[in-house]
C-alpha positions as CSV (number, residue, x, y, z in Angstrom):
1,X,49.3,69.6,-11.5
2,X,47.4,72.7,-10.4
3,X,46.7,75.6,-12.9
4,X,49.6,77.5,-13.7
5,X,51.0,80.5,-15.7
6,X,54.3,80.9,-16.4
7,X,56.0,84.1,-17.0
8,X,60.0,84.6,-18.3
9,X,60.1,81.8,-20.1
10,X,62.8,81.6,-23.2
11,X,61.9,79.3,-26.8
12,X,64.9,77.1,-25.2
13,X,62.8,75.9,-22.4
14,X,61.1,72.7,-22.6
15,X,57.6,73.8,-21.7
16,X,57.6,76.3,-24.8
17,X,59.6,73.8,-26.8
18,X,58.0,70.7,-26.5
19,X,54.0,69.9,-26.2
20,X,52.9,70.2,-22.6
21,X,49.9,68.4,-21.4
22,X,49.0,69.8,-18.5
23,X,46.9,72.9,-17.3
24,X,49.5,75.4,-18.1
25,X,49.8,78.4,-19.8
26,X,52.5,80.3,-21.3
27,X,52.5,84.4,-21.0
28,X,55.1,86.0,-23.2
29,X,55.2,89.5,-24.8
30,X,54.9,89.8,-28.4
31,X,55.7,93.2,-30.7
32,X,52.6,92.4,-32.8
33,X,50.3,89.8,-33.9
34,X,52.7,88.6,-36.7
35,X,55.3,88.9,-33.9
36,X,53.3,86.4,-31.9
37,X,52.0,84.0,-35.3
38,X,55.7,83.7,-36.8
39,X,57.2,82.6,-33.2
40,X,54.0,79.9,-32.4
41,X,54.9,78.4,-35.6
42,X,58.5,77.9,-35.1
43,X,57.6,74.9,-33.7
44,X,57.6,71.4,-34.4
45,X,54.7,70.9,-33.2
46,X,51.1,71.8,-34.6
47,X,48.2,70.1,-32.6
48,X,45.8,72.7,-31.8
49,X,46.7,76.7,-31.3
50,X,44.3,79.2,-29.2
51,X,44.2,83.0,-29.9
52,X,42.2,85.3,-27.9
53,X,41.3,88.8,-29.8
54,X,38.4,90.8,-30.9
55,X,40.2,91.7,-34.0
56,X,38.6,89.5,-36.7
57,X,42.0,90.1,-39.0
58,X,44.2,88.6,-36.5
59,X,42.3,85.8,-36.0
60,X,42.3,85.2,-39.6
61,X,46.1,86.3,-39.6
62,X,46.9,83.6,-37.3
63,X,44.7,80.6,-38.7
64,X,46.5,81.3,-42.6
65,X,49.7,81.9,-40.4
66,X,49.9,79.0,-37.7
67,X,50.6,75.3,-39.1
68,X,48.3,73.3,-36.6
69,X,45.2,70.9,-37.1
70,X,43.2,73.8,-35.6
71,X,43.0,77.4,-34.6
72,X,40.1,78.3,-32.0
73,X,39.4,81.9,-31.3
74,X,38.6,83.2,-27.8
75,X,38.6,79.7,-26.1
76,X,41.4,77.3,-25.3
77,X,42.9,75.0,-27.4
78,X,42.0,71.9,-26.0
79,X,38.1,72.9,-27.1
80,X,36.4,70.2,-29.8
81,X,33.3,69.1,-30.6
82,X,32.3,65.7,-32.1
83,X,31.7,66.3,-35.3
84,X,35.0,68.1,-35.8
85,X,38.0,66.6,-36.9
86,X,40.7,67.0,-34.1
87,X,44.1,66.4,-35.0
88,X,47.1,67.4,-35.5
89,X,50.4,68.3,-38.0
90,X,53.7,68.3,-38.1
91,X,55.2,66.6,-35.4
92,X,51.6,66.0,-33.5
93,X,50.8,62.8,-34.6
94,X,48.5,62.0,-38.0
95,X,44.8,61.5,-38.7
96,X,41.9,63.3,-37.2
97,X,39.7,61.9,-33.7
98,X,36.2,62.0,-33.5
99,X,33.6,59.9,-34.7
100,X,33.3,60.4,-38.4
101,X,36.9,61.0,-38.9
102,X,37.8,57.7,-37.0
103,X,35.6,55.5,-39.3
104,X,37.2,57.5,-42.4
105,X,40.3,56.6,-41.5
106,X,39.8,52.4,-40.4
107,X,37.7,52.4,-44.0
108,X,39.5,51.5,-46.8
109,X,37.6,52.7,-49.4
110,X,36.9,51.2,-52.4
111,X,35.1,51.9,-56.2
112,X,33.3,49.5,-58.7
113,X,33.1,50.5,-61.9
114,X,31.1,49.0,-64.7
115,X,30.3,49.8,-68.0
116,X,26.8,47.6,-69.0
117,X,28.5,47.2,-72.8
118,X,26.6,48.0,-76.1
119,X,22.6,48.6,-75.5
């Protein structure tokens, strides 16, 4: 699929309604930046969320406002680096990806504890 941005799009649609894997991008108005937080978080979904702003507040309005296993500022979504855990909630699957975070979750982990008895 080529690039594409879609404009008049409705929350009943599939491709705001559902995840969409695909080099797409959604453009809808929004009143204000809780306008814009509260409807992203209607949904069941919660892999990853992009926000693009120079406003340090909303960036922080939408991270504490937006259930999702990430929020990246000024890039797209999709962005991740090894060492950070990429995952997501909600209805986007469980655990995290990347390396440390894969080992964490195929280790069971396991305690011994002794106490040596009377010196």
């Amino acid at each position: 699929m080529r690039p594409t941005v879609l404009t008049s799009t409705g929350p009943e649609m599939k491709v705001c309604a559902l995840e969409v894997f695909a080099p797409l991008v959604v453009v809808e108005p929004f009143s204000s930046v809780r306008d814009a937080i509260v409807r992203v978080d209607r949904s069941e979904y919660g892999l990853q969320a992009g926000i693009f702003t120079r406003d340090l507040g909303a960036a922080f309005a939408a991270f504490e406002g937006i259930e999702a296993g990430a929020i990246v500022v000024n890039d797209v979504p999709s962005w991740r680096a090894d060492p950070m855990p990429y995952g997501g909630v909600k209805a986007s699957g469980i655990g995290r990806e990347g390396p440390r975070w894969a080992i964490e979750d195929y280790t069971e982990m396991r305690l011994l504890v002794m106490d040596p008895g009377p010196a």
